[in-house]
C-alpha positions in Angstrom: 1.4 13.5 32.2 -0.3 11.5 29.5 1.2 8.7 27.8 0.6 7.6 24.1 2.0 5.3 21.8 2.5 6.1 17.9 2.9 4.0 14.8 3.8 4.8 11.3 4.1 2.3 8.2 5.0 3.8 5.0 2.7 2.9 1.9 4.2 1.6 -1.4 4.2 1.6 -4.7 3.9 -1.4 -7.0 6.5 -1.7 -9.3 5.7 -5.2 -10.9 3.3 -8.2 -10.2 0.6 -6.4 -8.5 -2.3 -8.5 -9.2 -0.2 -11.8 -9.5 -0.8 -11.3 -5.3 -4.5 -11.6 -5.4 -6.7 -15.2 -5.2 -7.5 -17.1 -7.5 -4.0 -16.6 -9.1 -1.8 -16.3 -6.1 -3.1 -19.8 -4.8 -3.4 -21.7 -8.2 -0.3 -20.0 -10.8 1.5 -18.1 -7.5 2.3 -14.9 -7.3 5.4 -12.9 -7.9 5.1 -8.8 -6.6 8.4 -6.6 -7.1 7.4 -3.4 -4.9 9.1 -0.6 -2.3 7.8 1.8 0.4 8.2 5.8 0.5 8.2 8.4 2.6 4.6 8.5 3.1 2.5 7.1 5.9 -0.6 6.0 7.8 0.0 6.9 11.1 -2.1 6.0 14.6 -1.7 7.4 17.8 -3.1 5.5 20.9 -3.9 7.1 23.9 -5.0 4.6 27.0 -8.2 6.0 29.3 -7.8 5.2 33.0 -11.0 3.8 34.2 -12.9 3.7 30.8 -14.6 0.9 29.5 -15.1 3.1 26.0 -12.9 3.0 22.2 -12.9 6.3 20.6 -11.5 6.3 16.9 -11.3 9.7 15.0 -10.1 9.7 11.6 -9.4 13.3 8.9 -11.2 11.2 6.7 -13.7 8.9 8.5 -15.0 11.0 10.8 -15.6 10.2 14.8 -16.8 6.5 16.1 -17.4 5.8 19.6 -17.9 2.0 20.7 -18.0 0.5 24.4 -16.1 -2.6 24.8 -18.2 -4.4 28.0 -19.7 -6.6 25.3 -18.0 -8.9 23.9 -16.2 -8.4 20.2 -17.4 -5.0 18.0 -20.1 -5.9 15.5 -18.3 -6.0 12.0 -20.6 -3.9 10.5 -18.8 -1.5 7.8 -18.1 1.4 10.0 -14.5 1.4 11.2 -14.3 -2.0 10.7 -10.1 -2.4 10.6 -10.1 -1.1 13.9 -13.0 -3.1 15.3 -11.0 -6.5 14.2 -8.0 -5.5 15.7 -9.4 -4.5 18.9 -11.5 -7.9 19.1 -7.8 -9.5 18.1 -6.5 -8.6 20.9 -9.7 -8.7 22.8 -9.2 -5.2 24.2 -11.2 -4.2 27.4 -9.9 -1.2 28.3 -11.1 2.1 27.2 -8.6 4.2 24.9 -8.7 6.9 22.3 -7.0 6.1 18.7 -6.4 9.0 16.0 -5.4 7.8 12.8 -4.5 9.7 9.6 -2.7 9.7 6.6 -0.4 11.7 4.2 -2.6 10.6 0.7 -6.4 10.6 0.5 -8.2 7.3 0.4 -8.3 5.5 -2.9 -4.8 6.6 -3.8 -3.5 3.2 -4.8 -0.5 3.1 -2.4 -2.2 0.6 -0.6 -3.4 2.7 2.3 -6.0 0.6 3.9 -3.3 -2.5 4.7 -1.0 0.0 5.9 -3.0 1.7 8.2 -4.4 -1.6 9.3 -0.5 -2.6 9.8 0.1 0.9 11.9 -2.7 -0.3 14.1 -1.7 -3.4 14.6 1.9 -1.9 15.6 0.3 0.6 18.2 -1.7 -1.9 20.2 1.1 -4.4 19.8 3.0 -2.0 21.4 0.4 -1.2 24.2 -0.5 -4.5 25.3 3.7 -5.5 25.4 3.6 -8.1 22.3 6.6 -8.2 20.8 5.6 -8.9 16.7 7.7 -9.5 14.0 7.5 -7.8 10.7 6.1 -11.5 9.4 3.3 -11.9 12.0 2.0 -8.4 11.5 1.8 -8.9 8.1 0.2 -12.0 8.2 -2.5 -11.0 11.1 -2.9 -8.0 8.8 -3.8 -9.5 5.7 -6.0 -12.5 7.9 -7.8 -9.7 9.6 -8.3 -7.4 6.6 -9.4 -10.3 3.8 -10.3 -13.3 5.9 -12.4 -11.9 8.8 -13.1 -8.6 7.5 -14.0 -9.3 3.6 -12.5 -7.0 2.3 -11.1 -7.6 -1.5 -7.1 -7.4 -2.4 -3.7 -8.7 -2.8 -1.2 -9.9 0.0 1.9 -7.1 -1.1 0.0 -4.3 1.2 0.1 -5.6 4.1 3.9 -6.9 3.6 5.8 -3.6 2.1 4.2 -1.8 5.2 5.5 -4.4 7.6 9.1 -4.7 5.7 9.5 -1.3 4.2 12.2 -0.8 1.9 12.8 -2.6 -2.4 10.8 -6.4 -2.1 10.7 -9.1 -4.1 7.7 -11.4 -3.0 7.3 -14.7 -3.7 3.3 -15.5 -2.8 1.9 -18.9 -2.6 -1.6 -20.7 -1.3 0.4 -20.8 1.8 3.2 -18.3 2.5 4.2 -14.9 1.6 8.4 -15.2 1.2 9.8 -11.6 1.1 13.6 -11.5 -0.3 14.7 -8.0 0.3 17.2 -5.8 -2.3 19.5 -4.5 -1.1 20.7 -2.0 -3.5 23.5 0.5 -3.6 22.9 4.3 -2.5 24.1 5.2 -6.0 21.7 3.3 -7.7 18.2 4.9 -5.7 20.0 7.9 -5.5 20.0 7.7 -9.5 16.6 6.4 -9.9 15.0 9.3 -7.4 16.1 11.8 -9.6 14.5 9.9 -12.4 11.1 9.3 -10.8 8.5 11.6 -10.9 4.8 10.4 -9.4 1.7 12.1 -9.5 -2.0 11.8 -9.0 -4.6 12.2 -11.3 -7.1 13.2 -9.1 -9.4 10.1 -9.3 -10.0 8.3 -6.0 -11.2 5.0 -6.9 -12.4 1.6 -5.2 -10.2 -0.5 -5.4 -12.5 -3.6 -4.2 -14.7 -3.0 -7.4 -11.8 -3.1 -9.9 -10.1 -6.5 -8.1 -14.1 -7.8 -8.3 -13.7 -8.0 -12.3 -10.0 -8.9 -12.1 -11.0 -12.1 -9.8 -14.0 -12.6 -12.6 -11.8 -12.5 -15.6 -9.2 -14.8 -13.6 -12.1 -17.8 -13.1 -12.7 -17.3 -16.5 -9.4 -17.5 -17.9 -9.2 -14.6 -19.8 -6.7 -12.8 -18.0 -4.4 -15.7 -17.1 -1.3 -15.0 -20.0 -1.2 -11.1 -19.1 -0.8 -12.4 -15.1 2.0 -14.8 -16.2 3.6 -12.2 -18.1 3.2 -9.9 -15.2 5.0 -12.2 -12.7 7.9 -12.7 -15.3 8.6 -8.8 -15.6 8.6 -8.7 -11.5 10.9 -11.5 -11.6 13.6 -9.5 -14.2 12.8 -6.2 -12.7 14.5 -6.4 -9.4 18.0 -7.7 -10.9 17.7 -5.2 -13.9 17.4 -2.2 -10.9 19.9 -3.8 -8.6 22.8 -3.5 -11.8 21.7 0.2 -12.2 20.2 -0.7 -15.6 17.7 2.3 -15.3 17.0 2.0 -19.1 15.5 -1.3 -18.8 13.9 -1.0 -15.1 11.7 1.5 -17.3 11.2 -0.2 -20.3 10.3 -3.1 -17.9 7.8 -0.7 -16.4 6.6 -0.1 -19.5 5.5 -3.4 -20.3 4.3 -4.6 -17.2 1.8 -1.4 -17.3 0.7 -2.8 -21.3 -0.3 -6.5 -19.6 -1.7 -4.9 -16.4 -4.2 -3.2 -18.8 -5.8 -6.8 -19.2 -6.4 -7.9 -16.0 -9.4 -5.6 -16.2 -11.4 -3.7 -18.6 -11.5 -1.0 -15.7 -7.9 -0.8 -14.4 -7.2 2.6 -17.2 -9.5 5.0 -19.0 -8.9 7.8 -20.9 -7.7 10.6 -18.6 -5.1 7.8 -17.0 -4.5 6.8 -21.0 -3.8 10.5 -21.7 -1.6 11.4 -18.7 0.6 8.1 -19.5 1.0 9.5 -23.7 2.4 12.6 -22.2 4.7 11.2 -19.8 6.0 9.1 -22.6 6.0 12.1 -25.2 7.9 13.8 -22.8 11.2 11.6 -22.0 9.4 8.6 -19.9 10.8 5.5 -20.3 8.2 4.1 -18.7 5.2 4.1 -15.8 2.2 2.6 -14.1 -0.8 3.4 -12.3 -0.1 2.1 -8.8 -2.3 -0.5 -7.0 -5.6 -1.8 -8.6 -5.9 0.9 -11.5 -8.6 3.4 -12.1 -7.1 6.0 -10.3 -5.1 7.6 -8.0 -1.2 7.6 -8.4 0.8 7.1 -10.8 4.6 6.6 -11.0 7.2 7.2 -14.0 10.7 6.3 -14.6 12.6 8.9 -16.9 15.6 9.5 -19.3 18.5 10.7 -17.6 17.8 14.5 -18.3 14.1 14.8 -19.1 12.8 14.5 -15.1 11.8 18.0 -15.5 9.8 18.1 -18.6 7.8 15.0 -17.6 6.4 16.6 -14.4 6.1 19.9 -16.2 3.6 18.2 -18.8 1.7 16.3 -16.4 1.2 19.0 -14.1 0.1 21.0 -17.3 -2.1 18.2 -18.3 -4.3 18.1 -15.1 -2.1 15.8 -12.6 -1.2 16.9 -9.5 3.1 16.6 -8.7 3.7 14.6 -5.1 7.4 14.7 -3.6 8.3 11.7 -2.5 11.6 9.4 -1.3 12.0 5.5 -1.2 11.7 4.5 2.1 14.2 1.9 3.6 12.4 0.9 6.7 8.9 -0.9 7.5 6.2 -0.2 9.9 7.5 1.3 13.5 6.2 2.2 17.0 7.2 4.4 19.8 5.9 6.0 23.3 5.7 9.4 24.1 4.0 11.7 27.0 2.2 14.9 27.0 1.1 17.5 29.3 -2.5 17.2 27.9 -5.0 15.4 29.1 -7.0 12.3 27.1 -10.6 14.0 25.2 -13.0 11.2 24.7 
């Protein structure tokens, strides 16, 4: 028998604030992020070698990378770089195969590369016997992903895939405070059936579009659409917690009209063209999720007109995607097979 360990973290969408998270702002104005998790994940499966000295990562989308772990820490070098900095994080010297994967392609603006790096985390957590709260996961997270690693973005990722569920985040130079909502079945019931998301078939880079946000932040030029935007996640929460689905949307609909000046590349006209047909067709109001450019985006309807929004956007070139809101964060578990290890 073979024993394995598994972790899932759900991704998220961001309902208000995104960008409020990311430095210079978050440090100097602080940031304000209203977001929630849903029922798709990165997962990561972890399978110890007995007597290997070797890592073996395979990835749908990455490919294979094999590594041997006698030297000292992995060379940060741009290839499989999350896992590299986890594994020197916990300074791993025995040999073990990891298989990751995930239920949206790359670029989707769901924040997939903080989550998988938080399902990683989880699954060697869980190997080496560290017992990690949701706050130090999402803090190594975010230290490994933007401090050591480079790598360009916000603090909500790394937080929603570690907490899971509807998040208001207070974000500081310092500290992350995450107050959870905890709002009634009736209410997310409601709003499910009024939420349609879909994905326009762009994968982006996210780094490159944060690059000009961060430029237009030192210059100043973007500063009163951020404020606004941290205002909107601050009334967005309470508005959704009274069941005020009207205004949640309209909300929505504003926050996505400032987001639109952080950046001269967060929209362009296909994502302009989906959002006037969502609206044409009974949306209150919507977003692209994460940095912009791309991948998905998420409406909030009228009461009856669910139907004819995801009609029109599937007719207008987007693809549908099923979803629920997810309640819980990032988990891990053991399991055993019959099957033998392949390095």
């Amino acid at each position: 028998m073979t024993e394995y360990i598994r972790s899932r973290a759900p991704l998220r969408i961001g309902i208000a604030g995104g960008g409020t998270d990311v430095d210079p702002y978050a440090s100097e104005k602080g940031g304000c992020v209203f977001n929630t998790t849903i029922n798709k994940y990165a997962y990561c499966t972890l399978t110890p070698i007995a007597d290997s000295k070797e890592m073996t990562v395979e990835s749908h989308y990455y490919g294979r990378y094999k590594a041997s772990l006698k030297n000292g820490p992995l060379k940060l070098d741009g290839n499989m770089d999350l896992i590299k900095a986890v594994a020197n994080y916990f300074d791993i010297q025995d040999g073990f195969k990891m298989t990751i994967h995930s239920d949206v392609p790359a670029g989707s603006g769901l924040g997939g590369s903080s989550t998988m790096m938080v399902a990683m985390i989880s699954a060697i957590a869980n190997w080496q016997g560290e017992d990690m709260t949701k706050d130090k996961i999402a803090k190594l997270s975010y230290h490994l992903e933007r401090e050591i690693i480079g790598l360009k973005g916000g603090k909500q990722d790394q937080y929603a895939a570690a907490y899971g569920g509807f998040n208001y985040l207070d974000i500081d130079a310092k500290n992350v405070t995450v107050r959870p909502f905890d709002i009634p079945d009736d209410i997310i019931n409601e709003l499910q059936c009024r939420s349609v998301m879909c994905y326009t078939k762009i994968s982006r880079e996210s780094a490159d579009i944060i690059k000009t946000q961060v430029e237009s932040s030192k210059k100043g030029s973007n500063i009163d659409a951020l404020d606004h935007s941290k205002m909107i996640a601050k009334k967005i929460g309470p508005t959704l917690e009274e069941g005020d689905l009207k205004s949640t949307g309209e909300l929505l609909d504003e926050a996505w009209g400032y987001k639109k000046k952080f950046s001269n590349n967060i929209t362009n006209k296909h994502i302009d063209r989906l959002y006037d047909i969502a609206k044409e067709n009974g949306a209150i109001g919507g977003k692209v999720s994460g940095a912009g450019g791309g991948g998905f985006m998420y409406f909030i309807c009228e009461y009856d007109k669910k139907p004819q929004v995801a009609e029109a956007l599937k007719k207008g070139g987007a693809e549908l995607t099923d979803f629920m809101f997810e309640p819980e964060g990032v988990t891990s578990w053991r399991g055993t097979s019959i099957m033998p290890p392949t390095q």
